[in-house]
C-alpha positions in Angstrom: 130.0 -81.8 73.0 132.5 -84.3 70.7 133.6 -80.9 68.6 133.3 -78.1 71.5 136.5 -76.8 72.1 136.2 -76.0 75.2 136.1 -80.0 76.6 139.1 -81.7 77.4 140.5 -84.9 74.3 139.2 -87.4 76.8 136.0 -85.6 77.7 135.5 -85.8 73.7 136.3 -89.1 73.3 133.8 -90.3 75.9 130.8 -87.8 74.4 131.4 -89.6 71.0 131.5 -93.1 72.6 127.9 -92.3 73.9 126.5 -90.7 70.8 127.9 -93.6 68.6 127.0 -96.6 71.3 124.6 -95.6 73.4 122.6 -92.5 71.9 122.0 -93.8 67.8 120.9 -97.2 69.0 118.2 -95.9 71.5 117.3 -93.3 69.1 116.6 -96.0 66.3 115.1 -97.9 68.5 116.8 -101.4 68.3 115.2 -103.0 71.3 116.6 -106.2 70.1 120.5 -105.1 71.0 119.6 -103.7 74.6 120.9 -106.9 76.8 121.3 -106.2 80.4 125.0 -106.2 79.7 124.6 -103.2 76.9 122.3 -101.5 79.2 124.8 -101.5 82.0 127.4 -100.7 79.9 125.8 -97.5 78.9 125.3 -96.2 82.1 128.6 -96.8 83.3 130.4 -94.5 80.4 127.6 -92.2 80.9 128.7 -91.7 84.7 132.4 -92.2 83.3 131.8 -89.0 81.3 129.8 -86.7 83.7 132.4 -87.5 86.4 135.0 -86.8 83.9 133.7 -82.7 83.9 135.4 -80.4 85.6 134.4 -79.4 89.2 132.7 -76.2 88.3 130.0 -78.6 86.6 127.5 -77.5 89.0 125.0 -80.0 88.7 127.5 -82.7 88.3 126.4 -84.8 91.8 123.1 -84.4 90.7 123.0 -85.4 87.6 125.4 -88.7 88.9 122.8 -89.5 91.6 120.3 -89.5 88.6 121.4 -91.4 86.3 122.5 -94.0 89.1 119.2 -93.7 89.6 117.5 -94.9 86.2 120.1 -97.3 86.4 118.9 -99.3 88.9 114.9 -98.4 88.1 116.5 -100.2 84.0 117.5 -103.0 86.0 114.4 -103.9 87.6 112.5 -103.2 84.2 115.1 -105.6 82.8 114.4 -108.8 85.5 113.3 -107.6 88.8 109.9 -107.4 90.4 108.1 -104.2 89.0 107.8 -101.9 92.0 104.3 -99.6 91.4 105.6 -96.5 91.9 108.6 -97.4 89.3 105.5 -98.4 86.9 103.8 -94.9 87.7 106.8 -93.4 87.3 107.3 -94.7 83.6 104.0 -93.9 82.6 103.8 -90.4 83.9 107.2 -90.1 81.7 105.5 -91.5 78.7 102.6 -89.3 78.7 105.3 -86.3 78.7 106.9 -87.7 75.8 103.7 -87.8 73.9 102.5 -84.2 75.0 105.8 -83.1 73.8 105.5 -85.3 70.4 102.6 -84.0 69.7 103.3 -80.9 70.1 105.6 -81.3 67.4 102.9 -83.1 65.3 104.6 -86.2 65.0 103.2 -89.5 64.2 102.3 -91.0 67.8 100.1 -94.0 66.3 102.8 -96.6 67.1 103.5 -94.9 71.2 99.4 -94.4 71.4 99.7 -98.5 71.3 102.5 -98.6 73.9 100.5 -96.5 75.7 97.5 -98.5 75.7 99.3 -100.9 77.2 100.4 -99.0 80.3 97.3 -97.8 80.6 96.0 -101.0 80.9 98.5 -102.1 83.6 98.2 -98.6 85.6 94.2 -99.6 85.7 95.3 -103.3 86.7 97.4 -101.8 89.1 94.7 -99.8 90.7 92.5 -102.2 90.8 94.6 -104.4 92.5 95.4 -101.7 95.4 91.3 -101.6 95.7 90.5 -105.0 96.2 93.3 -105.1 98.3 91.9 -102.6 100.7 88.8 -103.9 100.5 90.6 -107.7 101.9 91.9 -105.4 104.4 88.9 -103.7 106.0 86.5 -107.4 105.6 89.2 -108.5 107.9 89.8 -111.5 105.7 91.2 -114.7 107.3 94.4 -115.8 105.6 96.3 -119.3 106.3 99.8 -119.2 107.2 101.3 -118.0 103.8 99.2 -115.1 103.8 102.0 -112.7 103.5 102.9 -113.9 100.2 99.5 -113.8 98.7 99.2 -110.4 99.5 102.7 -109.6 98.3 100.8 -111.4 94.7 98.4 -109.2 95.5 100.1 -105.5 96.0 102.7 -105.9 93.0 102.7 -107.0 89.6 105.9 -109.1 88.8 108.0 -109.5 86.0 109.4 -113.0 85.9 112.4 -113.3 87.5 115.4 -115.3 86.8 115.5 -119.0 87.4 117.8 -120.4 90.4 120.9 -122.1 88.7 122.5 -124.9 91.0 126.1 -124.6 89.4 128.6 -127.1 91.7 131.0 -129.7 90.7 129.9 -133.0 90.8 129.7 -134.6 94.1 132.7 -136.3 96.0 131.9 -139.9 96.0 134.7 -140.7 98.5 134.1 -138.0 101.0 134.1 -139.2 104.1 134.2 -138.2 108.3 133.8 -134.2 108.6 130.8 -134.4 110.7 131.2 -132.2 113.1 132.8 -129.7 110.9 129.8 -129.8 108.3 127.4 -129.7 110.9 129.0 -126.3 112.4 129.1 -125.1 108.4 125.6 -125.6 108.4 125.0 -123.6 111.1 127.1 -120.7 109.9 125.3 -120.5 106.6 122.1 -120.6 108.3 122.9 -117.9 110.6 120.9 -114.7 108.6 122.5 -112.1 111.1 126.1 -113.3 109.2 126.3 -113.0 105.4 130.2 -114.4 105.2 131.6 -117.7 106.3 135.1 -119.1 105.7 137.3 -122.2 105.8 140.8 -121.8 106.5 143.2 -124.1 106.5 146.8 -125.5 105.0 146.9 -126.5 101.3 145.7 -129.6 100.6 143.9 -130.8 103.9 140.7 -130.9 102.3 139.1 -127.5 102.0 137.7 -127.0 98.9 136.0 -131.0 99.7 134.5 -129.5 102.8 133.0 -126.8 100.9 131.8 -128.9 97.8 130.2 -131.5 100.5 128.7 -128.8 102.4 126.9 -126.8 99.4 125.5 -130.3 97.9 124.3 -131.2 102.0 122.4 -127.6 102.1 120.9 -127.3 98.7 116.9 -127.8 99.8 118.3 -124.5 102.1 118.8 -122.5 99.1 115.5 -122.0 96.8 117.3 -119.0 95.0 120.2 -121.4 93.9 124.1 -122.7 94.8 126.5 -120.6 92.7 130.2 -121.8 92.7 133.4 -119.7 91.3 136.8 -120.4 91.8 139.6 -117.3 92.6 142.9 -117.3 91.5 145.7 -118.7 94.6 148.6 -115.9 93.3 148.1 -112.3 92.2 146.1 -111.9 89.3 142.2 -112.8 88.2 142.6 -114.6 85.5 141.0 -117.9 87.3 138.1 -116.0 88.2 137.5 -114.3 85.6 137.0 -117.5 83.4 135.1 -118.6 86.5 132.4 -115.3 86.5 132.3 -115.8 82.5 130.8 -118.9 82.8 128.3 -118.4 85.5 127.3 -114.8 83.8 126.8 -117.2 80.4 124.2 -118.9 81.9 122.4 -116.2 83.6 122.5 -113.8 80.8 123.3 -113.0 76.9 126.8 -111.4 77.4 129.7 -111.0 74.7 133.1 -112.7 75.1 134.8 -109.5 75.5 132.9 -108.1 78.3 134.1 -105.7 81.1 135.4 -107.0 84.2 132.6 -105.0 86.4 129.8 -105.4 84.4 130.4 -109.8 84.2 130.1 -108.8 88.6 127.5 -106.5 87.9 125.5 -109.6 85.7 126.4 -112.2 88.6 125.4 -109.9 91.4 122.2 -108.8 89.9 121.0 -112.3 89.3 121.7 -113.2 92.9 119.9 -109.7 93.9 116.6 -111.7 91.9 116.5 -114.9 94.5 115.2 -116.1 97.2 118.3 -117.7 100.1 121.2 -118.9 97.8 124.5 -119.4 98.2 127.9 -118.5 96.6 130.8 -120.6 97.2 134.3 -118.5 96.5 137.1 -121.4 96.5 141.1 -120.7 96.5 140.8 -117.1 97.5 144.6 -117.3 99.5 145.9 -114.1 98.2 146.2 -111.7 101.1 145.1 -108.6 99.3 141.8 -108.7 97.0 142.1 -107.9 93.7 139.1 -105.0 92.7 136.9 -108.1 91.0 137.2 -109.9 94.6 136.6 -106.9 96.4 133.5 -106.0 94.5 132.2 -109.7 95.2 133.1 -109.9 98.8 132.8 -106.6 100.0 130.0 -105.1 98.0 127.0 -103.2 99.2 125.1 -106.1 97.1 125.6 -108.8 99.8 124.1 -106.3 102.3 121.3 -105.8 100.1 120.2 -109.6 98.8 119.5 -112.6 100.7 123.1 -114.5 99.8 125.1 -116.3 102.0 129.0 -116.7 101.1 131.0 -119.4 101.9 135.3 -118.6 101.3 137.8 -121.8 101.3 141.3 -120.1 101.8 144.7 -121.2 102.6 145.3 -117.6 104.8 145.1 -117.7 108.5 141.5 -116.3 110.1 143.3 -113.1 110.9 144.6 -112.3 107.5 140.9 -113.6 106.1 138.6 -111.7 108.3 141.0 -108.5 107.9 140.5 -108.5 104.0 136.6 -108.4 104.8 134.1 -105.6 105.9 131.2 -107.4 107.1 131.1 -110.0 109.7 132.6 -113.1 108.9 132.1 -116.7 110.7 135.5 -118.9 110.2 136.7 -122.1 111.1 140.2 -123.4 110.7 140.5 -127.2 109.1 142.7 -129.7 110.6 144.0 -132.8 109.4 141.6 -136.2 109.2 141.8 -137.6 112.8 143.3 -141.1 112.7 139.1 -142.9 112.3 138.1 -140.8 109.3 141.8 -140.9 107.9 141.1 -145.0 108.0 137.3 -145.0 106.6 138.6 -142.4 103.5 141.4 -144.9 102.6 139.2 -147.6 102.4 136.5 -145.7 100.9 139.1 -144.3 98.0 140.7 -147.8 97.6 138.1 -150.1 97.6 139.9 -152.7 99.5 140.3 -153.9 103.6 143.4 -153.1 105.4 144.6 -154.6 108.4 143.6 -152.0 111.0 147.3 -151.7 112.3 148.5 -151.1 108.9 146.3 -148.2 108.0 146.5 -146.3 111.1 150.0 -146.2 110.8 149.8 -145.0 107.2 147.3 -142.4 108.3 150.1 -141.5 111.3 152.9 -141.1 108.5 151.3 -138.9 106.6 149.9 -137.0 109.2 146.9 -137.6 108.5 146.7 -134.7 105.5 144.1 -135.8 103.0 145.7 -135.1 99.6 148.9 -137.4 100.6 146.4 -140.0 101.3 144.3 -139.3 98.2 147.4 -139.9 96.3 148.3 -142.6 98.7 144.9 -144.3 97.9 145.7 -143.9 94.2 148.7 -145.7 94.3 147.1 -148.3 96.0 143.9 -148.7 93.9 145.7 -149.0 90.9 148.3 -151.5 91.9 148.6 -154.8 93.8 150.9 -153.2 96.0 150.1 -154.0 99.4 149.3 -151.5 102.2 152.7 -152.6 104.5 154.7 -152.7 101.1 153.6 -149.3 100.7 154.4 -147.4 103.6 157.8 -149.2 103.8 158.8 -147.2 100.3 157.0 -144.8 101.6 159.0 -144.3 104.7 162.3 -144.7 102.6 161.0 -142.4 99.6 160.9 -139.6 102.5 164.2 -140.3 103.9 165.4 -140.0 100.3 164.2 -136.6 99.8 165.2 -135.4 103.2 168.3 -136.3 102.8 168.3 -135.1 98.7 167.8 -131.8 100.2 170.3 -131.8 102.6 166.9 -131.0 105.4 166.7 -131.9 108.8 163.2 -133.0 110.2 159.9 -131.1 109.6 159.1 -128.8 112.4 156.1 -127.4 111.6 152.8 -128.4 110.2 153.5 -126.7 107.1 156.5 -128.6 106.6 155.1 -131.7 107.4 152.2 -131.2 105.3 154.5 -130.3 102.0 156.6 -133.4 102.6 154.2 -135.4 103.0 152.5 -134.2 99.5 156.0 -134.7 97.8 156.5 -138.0 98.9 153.4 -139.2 97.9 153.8 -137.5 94.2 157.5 -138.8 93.8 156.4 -142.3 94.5 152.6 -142.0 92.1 155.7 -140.6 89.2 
């Protein structure tokens, strides 16, 4: 096909690419060099190419729909429980292969051994479906976790990949939240809804909510706690770096890999577990990029037994817009004026006068990253809490009247003034 004339420079191009990547190294048989990555890889420019042909290709759907086809049968040879029928399937191939070598008078002594080996798990198979019939008609009383023994029972299984718990260490100085992580908790238990999303300004505590709610609900994910972060402007590059290093640890993949296939990697792993959970942070751009798109809105979350938790700075309208399945969402509010007190101390390490701290808490509003870097300040100087907020109350004046603003009127405002202020004076 690479030197017909009648195919298209591109249609060439993409014939040689399979003969010299995908075709010589299966024909040589160097099993060591098919990774899941490789595999996927070939299959994709294999689909690139056929629908590449022109629309007179009469078989072109077809042979699409097939080759998506042993795509998806490679991938469960390549991690996924072994389905019978898939086994039957491969072995009613083989024995083609060998009619067909023979008939050619090839050497078959090293596939007779392959063979001998499907053979033998064909028979195991069959034996398996016997006694299990045979459990069935004795009428066999099973104790409560009966359905997984006969699950053992009906299918041979390759082992599957482990569960990888991959999530920032723990915030020592989280504090308050309790009504908001007990209506998380509900949310990612909630089977009927796959997506579940914290909204909120920047910097009043999302990604913290998140990080404390996946470390809360970790015995309610077997199958693992997966974290990425997304990129808060246009572009991927966060997530990218992100999906590298969670694919790294699932999977043998090269430094250079495509953009779907590190998805691909990611989403097959998760396909492989039991409930897990995958925590998307930052995601605040208002249109998804193709990576997020494919992570978010992909017929894989329909099909596994994920549950997605998003932390974005959009508004729920904006959020739930941007996604095709139904999505649970909460909007975050500033730390009420009791947990704004209990984190300050907690950050610090040191008692306040009570009067003092509220008010602190009241001048910043309240936002949790001013009094982070509030409580910074604090617990690395002998500066004392009234001292504080007296420079801190002039330090804001200062910048209000620097830029030549009148007072915040919305929350936003507020919010980013309160961030600068706290910045200016930590400088």
């Amino acid at each position: 096909m690479g030197r017909c004339s009648v195919f298209s420079k591109k249609e060439k191009d993409l014939a040689n690419d399979i003969r010299r990547n995908v075709r010589n190294p299966w024909g040589h048989c160097k099993i060591s060099e098919w990774t899941k990555t490789k595999f996927l890889e070939s299959f994709k420019l294999m689909i690139k190419l056929v629908k590449s042909l022109p629309n007179s290709f009469k078989d072109k759907d077809v042979t699409v729909e097939k080759l998506e086809s042993w795509n998806k049968d490679g991938l469960m040879l390549l991690g996924k429980y072994v389905d019978p029928e898939l086994l039957k399937k491969v072995y009613m191939e083989f024995q083609n292969v060998l009619k067909v070598l023979k008939a050619e008078k090839v050497d078959i002594s090293a596939f007779e051994v392959q063979n001998n080996k499907i053979e033998l798990a064909a028979k195991k198979i069959k034996d398996v479906e016997v006694q299990f019939k045979n459990f069935e008609s004795e009428q066999i009383d099973i104790n409560d976790n009966h359905e997984e023994r006969i699950t053992n029972l009906e299918t041979p299984r390759k082992s599957k990949s482990s569960p990888m718990y991959s999530i920032p260490n723990r915030n020592t100085c989280f504090s308050g939240r309790q009504k908001e992580l007990s209506k998380i908790k509900s949310y990612l238990l909630n089977q009927e809804c796959k997506i579940s999303a914290i909204s909120g300004l920047g910097g009043v505590g999302k990604t913290s909510l998140a990080l404390e709610a996946a470390w809360d609900n970790q015995d309610n994910f077997p199958g693992g706690v997966y974290w990425l972060t997304a990129d808060s402007q246009k572009g991927d590059n966060t997530m990218k770096s992100s999906l590298y290093g969670l694919a790294r640890g699932m999977d043998q993949i090269d430094s250079n890999v495509a953009d779907d296939i590190l998805v691909q990697v990611v989403t097959s792993h998760l396909r492989e577990q039991e409930r897990c959970l995958l925590v998307i942070d930052n995601l605040d751009s208002e249109h998804f990029s193709p990576l997020v798109k494919q992570l978010v809105n992909g017929s894989w979350v329909r099909e596994s037994k994920v549950s997605i938790l998003l932390t974005s700075r959009l508004e729920e309208k904006q959020l739930t817009k941007s996604i095709t399945l139904s999505c649970s969402t909460m909007t975050l509010g500033s730390f009420n004026l009791q947990d704004g007190i209990v984190f300050l101390r907690r950050r610090t390490g040191r008692v306040f006068e009570d009067v003092d701290a509220q008010e602190l808490v009241l001048e910043l509003g309240g936002l949790p990253l001013a009094l982070d870097q509030a409580a910074a300040y604090l617990k690395m100087s002998s500066c004392t809490l009234h001292a504080y907020l007296t420079r801190l109350q002039k330090q804001k004046l200062r910048i209000l009247g620097r830029e030549m603003a009148i007072a915040p009127t919305t929350d936003v405002q507020e919010a980013r003034l309160s961030v600068k202020t706290t910045w200016e004076m930590n400088m």
